[in-house]
N, C-alpha and C positions, 0 to 999 in steps of 0.2 A: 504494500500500500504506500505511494507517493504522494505527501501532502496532507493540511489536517482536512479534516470532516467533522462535518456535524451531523448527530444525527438525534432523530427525534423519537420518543420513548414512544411506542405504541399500547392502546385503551389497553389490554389484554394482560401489558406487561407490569399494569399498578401493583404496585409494593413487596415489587422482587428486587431482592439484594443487589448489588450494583458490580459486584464480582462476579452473581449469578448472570447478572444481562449478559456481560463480557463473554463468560463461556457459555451461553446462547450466541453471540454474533460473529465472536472471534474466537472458536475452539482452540486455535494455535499458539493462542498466547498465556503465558503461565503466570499463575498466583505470584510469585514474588514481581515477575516483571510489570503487573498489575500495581504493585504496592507503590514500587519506586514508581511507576509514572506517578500516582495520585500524590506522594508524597512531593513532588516536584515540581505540582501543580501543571503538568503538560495536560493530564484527564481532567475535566471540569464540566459540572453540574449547572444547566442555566449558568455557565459562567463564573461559579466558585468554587470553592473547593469540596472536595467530598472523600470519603472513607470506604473501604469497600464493604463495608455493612450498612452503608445509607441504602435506604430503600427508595426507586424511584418510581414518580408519579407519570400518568398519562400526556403527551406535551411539553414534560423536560427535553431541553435539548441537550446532549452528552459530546463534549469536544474531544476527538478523536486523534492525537498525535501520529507521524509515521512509527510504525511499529513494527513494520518488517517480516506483517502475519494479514493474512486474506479475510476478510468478512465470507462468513459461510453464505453459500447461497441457501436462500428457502421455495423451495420447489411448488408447483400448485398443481391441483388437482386434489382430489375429493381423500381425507383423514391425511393431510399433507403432502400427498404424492403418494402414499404406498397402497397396495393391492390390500384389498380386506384377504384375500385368500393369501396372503404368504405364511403363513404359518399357522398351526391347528386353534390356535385360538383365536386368531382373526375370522378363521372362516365360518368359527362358531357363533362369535358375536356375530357378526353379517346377516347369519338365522336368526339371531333374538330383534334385530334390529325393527323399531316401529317406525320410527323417525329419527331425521337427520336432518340438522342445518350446521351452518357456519360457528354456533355455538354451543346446540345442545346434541346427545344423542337420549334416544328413550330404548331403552330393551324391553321384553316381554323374557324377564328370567323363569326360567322353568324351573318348578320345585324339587329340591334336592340340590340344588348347585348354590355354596355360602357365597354371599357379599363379599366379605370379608375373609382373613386367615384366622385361623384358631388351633387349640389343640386338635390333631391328627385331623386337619383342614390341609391336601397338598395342592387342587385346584377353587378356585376363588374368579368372582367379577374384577375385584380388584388388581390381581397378578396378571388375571387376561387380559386386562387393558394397558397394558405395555405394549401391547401389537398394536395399539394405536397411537403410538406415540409418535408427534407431530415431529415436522423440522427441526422444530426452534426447541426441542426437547422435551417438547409440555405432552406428559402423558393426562390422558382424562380423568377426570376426577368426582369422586362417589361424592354426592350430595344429600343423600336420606341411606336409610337400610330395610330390608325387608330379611325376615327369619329366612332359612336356609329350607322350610320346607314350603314357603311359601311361593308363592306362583305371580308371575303378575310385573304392572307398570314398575321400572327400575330409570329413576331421572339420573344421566351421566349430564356433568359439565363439559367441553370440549377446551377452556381456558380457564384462566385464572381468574379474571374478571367475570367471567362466566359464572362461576363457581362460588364468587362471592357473592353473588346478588341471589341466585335461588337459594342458597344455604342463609341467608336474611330472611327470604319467602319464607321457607319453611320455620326458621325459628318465630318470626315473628304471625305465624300461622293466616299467610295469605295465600294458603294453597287449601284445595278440596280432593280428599283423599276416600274415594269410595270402594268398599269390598263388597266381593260375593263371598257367602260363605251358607255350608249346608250342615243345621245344627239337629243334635239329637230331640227330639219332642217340638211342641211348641210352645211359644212364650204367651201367657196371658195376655198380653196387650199387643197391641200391632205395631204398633211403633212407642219407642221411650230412649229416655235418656239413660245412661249407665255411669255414676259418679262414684269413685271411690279411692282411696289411696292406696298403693302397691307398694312394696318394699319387694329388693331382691334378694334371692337366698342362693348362696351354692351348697349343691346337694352332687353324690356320684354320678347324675348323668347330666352335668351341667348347671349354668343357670336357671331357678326358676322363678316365677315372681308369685307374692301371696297378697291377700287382702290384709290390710294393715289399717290401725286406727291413727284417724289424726293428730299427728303430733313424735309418734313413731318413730325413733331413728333411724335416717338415710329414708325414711317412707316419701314418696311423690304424688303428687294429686292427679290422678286421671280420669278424663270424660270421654266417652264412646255414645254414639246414635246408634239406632238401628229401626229398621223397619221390617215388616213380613210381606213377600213377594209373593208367594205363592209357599202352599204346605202338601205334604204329602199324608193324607188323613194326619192324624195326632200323631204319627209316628215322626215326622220330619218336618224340618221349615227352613227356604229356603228365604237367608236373609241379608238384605242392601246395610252395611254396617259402614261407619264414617267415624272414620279418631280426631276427636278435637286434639288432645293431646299425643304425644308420640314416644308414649313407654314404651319399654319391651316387652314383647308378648302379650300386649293391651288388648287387642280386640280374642283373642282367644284367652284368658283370663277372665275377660268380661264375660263374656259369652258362658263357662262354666262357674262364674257367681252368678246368674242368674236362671241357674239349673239346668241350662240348656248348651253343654259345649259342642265344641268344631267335631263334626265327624273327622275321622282319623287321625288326631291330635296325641301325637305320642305321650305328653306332658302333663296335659290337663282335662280328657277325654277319662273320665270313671261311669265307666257301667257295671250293671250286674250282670252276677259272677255268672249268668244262663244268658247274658244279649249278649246275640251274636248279627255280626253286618249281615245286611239284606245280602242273598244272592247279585251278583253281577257288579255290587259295590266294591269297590277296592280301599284296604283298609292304607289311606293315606291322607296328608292332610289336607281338607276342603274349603282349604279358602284363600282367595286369590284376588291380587291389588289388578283389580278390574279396570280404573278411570283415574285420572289425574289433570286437576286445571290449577293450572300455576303461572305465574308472571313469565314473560318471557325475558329474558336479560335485554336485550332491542327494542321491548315497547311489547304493549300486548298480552294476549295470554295467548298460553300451549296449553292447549287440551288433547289428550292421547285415550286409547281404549285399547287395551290387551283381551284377546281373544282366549276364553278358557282352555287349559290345557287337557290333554287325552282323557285322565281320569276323572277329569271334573265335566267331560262334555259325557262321559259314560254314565254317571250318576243322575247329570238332567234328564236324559236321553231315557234311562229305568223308572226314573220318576215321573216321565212326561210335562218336564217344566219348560215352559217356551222364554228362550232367554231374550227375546224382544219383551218382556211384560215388564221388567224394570225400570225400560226406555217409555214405556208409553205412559207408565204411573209418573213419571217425572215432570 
């Protein structure tokens, strides 16, 4: 590189280290020769000085000395430039894929595959999305979580800026988060609210969560909606559930305090010791993040709808539940 430059910080890149932007733009140039430029004031922030743990803003311009190392190029084309099928986990995500723009992706995760790592966790959403890591090095990133055996909408960030504005969404609860889910018996009322405090416990097969009085240590306050869609005589009911709050294990905890839990719910699913699953149902767990409408990072809302997965289209299918009836009660 012959001569300085300037160059301007892009939205995406707010409040990454300034050592980090470097080894995004200029891979070739090393930590210490980073230092002494900054120290020597040749690197300069809007014009002053700066440290390699300032974090810069959308807009800063960054003065670039001759450094005697290439700015990387950033290639286009659709997750950076790379083929979703180069490797087995790109070509998997590609299947879950709902949607895709410039800064969000949506999956439809299929139950049994963890968000996240964990004990004797070796594939995960989060490990997979290294196959989608961009140019400028930005792998995607988790915004909410969904249990490991659940089914359903999975909101990815594509940036950093991205990332921050829907993870505000969701804390500050300007998103609507609706389940299907198919519970044992039916609930007296057809639609109610579910208010209670949960505290979590480890036990041998994990974490579990229990109903806790207020005041409770480490206990958290959580509310769950739910409505009944259709039932299967008194034996079953299949119902539209929506978490105000976002515990763990919240809508399936609730669902079995109110004597009615998630068919195939390894956890919190207690029957008697003579019920046994209907023929043709498969004992796994029934309930699946159906719908999700949330801000879009660019203006707007994204609204998505994941299509139920095999075992859960098996069970409507035995029970004759028409899964338009939740769309038309709406």
């Amino acid at each position: 590189m012959a001569g300085i430059e300037h160059r301007q910080v892009d939205q995406d890149e707010a409040g990454m280290r300034l050592d980090r932007w470097f080894k995004v733009h200029y891979p070739g140039l090393g930590f210490g020769q980073l230092q002494k430029l900054l120290r020597s004031g040749q690197v300069r922030l809007d014009g002053g000085r700066a440290k390699t743990d300032t974090r810069v803003q959308p807009g800063q311009t960054v003065r670039i000395p001759p450094m005697g190392v290439d700015a990387k190029e950033t290639k286009a084309g659709p997750i950076g430039g790379r083929d979703l099928k180069h490797s087995p986990d790109g070509e998997l995500l590609s299947r879950m894929l709902l949607h895709e723009d410039d800064k969000v992706f949506v999956l439809n995760k299929p139950a049994g595959i963890a968000v996240q790592g964990g004990s004797g966790v070796t594939r995960h959403i989060d490990k997979m999305l290294e196959a989608w890591t961009n140019q400028k090095g930005e792998k995607p990133r988790l915004v909410h979580r969904l249990d490991r055996d659940t089914s359903g909408v999975l909101v990815v960030a594509r940036t950093r800026g991205a990332a921050q504005k829907l993870t505000a969404a969701f804390r500050e609860r300007d998103t609507q988060k609706t389940y299907w889910a198919i519970v044992k018996g039916v609930p007296r009322k057809r639609e109610d609210k579910i208010s209670t405090w949960l505290v979590k416990e480890q036990t041998p097969d994990g974490d579990r969560m229990r109903i806790a009085k207020h005041g409770e240590d480490g206990a958290d306050h959580a509310v769950s909606y739910y409505r009944i869609v259709e039932q299967a005589g008194q034996n079953f009911a299949w119902l539209e559930m929506e978490p105000y709050t976002g515990r763990t294990h919240q809508l399936r905890v609730h669902a079995a305090h109110i004597g009615h839990p998630i068919l195939g719910d390894p956890k919190y699913f207690d029957a008697d010791i003579n019920w046994t699953f209907p023929g043709g149902v498969q004992n796994r767990l029934h309930l699946h993040a159906r719908h999700i409408d949330i801000p879009h990072p660019s203006g707007g809302r994204l609204r998505v709808t994941a299509p139920l997965p095999p075992h859960m289209v098996q069970t409507w299918n035995l029970f004759g539940f028409d899964q338009t009836a939740a769309d038309e009660e709406d």
